[in-house]
One Martini backbone bead per residue (centre of mass of N, CA, C, O) as a GRO file, in nm:
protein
  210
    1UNK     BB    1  17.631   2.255   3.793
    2UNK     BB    2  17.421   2.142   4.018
    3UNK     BB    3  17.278   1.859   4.143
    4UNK     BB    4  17.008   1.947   4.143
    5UNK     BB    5  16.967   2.077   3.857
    6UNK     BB    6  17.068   1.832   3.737
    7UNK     BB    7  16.833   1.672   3.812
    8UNK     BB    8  16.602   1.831   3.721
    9UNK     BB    9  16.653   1.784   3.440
   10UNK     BB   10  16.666   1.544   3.401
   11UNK     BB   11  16.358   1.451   3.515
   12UNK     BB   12  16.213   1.608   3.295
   13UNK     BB   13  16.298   1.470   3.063
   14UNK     BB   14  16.161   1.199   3.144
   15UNK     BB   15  15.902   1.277   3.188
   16UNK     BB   16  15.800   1.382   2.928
   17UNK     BB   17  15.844   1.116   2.767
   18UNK     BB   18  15.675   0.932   2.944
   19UNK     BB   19  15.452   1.080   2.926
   20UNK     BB   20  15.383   1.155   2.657
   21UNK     BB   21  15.338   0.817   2.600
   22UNK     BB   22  15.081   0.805   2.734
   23UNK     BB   23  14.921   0.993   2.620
   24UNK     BB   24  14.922   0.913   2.339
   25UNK     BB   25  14.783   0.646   2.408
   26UNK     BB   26  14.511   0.785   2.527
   27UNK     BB   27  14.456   0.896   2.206
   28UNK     BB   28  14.440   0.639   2.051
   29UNK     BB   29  14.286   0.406   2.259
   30UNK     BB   30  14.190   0.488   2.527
   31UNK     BB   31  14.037   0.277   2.721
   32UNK     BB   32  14.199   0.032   2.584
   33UNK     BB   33  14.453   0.130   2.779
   34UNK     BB   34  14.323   0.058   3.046
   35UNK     BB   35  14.273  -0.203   3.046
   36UNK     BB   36  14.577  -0.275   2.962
   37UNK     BB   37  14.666  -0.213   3.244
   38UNK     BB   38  14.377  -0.292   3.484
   39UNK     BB   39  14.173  -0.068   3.526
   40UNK     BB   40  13.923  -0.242   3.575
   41UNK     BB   41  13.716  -0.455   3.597
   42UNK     BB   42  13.841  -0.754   3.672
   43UNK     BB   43  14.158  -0.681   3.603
   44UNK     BB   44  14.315  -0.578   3.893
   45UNK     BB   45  14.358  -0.829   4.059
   46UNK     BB   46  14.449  -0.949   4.375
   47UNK     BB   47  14.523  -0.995   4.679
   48UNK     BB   48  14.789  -1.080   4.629
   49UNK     BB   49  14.914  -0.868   4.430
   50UNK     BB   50  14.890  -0.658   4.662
   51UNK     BB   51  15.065  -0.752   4.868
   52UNK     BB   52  15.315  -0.745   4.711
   53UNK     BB   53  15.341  -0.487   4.670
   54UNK     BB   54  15.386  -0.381   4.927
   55UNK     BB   55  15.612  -0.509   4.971
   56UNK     BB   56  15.818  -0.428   4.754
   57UNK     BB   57  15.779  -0.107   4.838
   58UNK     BB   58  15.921  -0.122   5.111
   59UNK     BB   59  16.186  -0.255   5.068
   60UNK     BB   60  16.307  -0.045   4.813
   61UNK     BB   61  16.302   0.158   5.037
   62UNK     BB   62  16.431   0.083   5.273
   63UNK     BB   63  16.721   0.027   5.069
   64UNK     BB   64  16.739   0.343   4.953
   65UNK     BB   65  16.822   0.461   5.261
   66UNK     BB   66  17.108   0.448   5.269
   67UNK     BB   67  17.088   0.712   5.124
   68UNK     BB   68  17.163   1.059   5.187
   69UNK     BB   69  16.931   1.152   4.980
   70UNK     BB   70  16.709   1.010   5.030
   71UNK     BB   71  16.655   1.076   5.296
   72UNK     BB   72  16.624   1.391   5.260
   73UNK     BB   73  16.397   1.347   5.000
   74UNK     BB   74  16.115   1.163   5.079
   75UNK     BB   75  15.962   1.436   5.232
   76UNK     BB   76  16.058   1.695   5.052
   77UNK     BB   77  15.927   2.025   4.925
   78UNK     BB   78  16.003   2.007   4.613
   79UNK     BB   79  16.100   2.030   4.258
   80UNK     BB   80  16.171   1.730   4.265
   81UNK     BB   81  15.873   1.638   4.364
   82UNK     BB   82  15.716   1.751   4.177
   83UNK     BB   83  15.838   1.579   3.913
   84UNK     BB   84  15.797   1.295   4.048
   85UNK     BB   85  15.534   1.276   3.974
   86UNK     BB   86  15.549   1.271   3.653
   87UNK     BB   87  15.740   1.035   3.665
   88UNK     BB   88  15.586   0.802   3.825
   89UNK     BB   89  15.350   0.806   3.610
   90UNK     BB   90  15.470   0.760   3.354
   91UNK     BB   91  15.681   0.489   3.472
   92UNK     BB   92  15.455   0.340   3.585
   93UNK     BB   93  15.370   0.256   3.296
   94UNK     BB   94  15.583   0.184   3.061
   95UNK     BB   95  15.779   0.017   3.247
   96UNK     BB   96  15.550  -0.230   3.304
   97UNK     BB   97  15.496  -0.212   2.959
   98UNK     BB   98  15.853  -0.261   2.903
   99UNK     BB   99  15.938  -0.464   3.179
  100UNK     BB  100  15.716  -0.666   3.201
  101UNK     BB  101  15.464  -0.768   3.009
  102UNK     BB  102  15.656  -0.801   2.718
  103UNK     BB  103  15.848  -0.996   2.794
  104UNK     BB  104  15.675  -1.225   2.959
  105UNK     BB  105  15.492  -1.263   2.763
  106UNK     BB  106  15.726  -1.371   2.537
  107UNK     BB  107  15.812  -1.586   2.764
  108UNK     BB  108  15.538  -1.762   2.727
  109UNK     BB  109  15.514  -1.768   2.401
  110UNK     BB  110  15.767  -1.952   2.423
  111UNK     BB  111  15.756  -2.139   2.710
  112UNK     BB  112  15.817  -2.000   2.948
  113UNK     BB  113  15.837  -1.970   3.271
  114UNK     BB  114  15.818  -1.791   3.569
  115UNK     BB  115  16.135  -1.797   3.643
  116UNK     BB  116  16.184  -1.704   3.312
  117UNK     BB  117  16.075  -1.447   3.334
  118UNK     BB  118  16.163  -1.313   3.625
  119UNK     BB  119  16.469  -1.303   3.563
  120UNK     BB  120  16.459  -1.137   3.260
  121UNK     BB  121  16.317  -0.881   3.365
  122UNK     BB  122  16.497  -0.802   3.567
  123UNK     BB  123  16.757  -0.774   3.361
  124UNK     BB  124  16.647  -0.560   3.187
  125UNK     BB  125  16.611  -0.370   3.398
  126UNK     BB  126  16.828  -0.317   3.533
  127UNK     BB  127  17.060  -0.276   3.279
  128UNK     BB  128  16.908   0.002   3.242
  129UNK     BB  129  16.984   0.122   3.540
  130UNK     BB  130  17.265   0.145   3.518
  131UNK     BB  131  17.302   0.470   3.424
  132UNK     BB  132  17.289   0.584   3.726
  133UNK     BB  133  17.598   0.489   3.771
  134UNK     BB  134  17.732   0.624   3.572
  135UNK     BB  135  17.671   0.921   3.645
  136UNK     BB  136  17.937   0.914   3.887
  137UNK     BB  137  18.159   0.701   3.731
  138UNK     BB  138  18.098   0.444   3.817
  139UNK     BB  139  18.096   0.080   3.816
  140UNK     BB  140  18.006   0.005   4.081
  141UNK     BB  141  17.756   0.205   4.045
  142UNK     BB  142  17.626   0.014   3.788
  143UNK     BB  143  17.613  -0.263   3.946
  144UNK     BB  144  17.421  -0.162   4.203
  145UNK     BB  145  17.193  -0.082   4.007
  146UNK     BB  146  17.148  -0.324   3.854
  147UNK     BB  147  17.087  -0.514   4.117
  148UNK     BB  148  16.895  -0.390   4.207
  149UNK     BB  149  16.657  -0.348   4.017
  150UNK     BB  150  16.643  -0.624   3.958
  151UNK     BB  151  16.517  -0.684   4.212
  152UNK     BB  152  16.265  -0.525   4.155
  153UNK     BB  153  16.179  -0.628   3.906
  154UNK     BB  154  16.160  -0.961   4.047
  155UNK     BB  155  15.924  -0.861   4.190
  156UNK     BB  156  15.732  -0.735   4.011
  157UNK     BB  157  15.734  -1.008   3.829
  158UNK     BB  158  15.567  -1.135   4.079
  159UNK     BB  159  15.320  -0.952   4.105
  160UNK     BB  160  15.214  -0.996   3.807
  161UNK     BB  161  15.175  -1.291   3.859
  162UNK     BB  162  14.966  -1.330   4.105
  163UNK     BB  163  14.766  -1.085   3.971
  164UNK     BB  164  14.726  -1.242   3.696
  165UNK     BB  165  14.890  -1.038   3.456
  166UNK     BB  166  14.853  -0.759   3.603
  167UNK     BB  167  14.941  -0.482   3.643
  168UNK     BB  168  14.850  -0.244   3.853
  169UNK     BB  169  15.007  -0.366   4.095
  170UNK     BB  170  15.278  -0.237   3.974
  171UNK     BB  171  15.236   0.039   3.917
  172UNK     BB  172  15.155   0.129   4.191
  173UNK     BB  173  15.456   0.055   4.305
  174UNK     BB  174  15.595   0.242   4.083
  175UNK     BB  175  15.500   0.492   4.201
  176UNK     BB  176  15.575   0.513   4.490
  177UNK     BB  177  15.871   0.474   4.480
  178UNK     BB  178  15.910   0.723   4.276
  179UNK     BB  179  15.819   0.918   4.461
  180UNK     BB  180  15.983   0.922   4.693
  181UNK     BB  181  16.315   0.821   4.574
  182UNK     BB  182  16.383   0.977   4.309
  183UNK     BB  183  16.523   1.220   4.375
  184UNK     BB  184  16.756   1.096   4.567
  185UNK     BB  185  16.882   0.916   4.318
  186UNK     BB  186  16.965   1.130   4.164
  187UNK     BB  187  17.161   1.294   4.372
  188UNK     BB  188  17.333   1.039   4.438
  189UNK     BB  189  17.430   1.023   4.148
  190UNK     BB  190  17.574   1.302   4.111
  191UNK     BB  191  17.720   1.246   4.370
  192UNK     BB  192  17.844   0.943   4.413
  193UNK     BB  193  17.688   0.747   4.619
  194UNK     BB  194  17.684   0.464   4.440
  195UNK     BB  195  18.019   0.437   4.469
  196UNK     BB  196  18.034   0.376   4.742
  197UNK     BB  197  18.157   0.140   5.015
  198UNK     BB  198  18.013   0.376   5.215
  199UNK     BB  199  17.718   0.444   5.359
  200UNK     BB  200  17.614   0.706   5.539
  201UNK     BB  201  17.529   0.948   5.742
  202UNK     BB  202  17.499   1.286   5.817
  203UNK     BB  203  17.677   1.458   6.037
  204UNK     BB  204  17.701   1.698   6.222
  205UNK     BB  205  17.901   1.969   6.339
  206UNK     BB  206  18.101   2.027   6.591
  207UNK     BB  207  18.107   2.162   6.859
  208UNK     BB  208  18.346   2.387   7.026
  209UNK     BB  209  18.459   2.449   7.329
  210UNK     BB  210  18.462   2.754   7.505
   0.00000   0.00000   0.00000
């Protein structure tokens, strides 16, 4: 199987699973499922909020640049970009409310404060995208993507307390990063790229002298 292929199953496994988990509860839920997301009136955070969302969007894709499939499809009008949207919606909503919303609130709910709350929520993301860099067999590479990721979620993480423990500021960065990066990542990680270390851009071959 090419790494394409590879790639484009993951992404349908995961888009699948967690669409489902969203729709599902748009179904149980409705209304009351969109306002704790904070997309409602008066809910939606503030303007330090999205402003840093903007900002760690920016960061975490010009760092992810570094990859030499990353930059070849950031925006390559192809099929795993295509799956990439529904992984975006997905994984921008689930993700956000189960590595961001749930721990952070459990940590405020015993009494920690936000840099403890931030650290932790960070590490639980990492840890868990740690299995990218496995991906390429190598633990370099999941080492590399945990400590990555996990400086992703304490971004995440101070976005969400700035926007006042809005989500909506949270997904809506969590959605850009996925639709730009993640079909590249994915690619990266099959390709053994996040495991290198030296990565490179990839040069064209010299033609020689006729």
């Amino acid at each position: 199987m090419t790494a394409e292929r590879k790639s484009g199953v993951i992404l349908a496994i995961i888009a699948a699973l967690e669409v489902g988990w969203v729709l599902m509860n748009l179904q149980i839920s409705g209304w009351r499922f969109i306002r704790y997301l904070g997309f409602a009136r008066g809910m939606s955070g503030n303007l330090a909020g999205w402003i840093a969302a903007v900002v760690a969007t920016a960061i975490f894709v010009a760092f992810a640049l570094r990859l030499p499939s990353v930059r070849e499809n950031l925006f390559r009008p192809t099929l795993l970009k295509l799956l990439a949207i529904a992984l975006a919606i997905g994984s921008g909503i689930l993700e956000e409310v189960m590595f961001r919303r749930w721990p952070m609130n459990w940590l405020m709910a015993h009494g920690y404060g936000a840099v403890v709350q931030v650290l932790g929520a960070g590490l639980l993301f990492g840890v868990i995208h740690g299995i990218w860099g496995l991906m390429g067999k190598s633990f370099r590479a999941a080492l590399g993507a945990t400590i990555a990721t996990g400086f992703l979620g304490m971004m995440l993480g101070i976005v969400f307390l700035l926007a006042g423990r809005s989500l909506a500021p949270c997904i809506v960065a969590h959605f850009l990063i996925n639709l730009l990066i993640e079909p590249g990542l994915v690619l990266a990680a099959t390709r053994g790229e996040m495991g290198s270390s030296r990565v490179r851009p990839t040069l064209p071959t010299p033609v020689p002298n006729q």
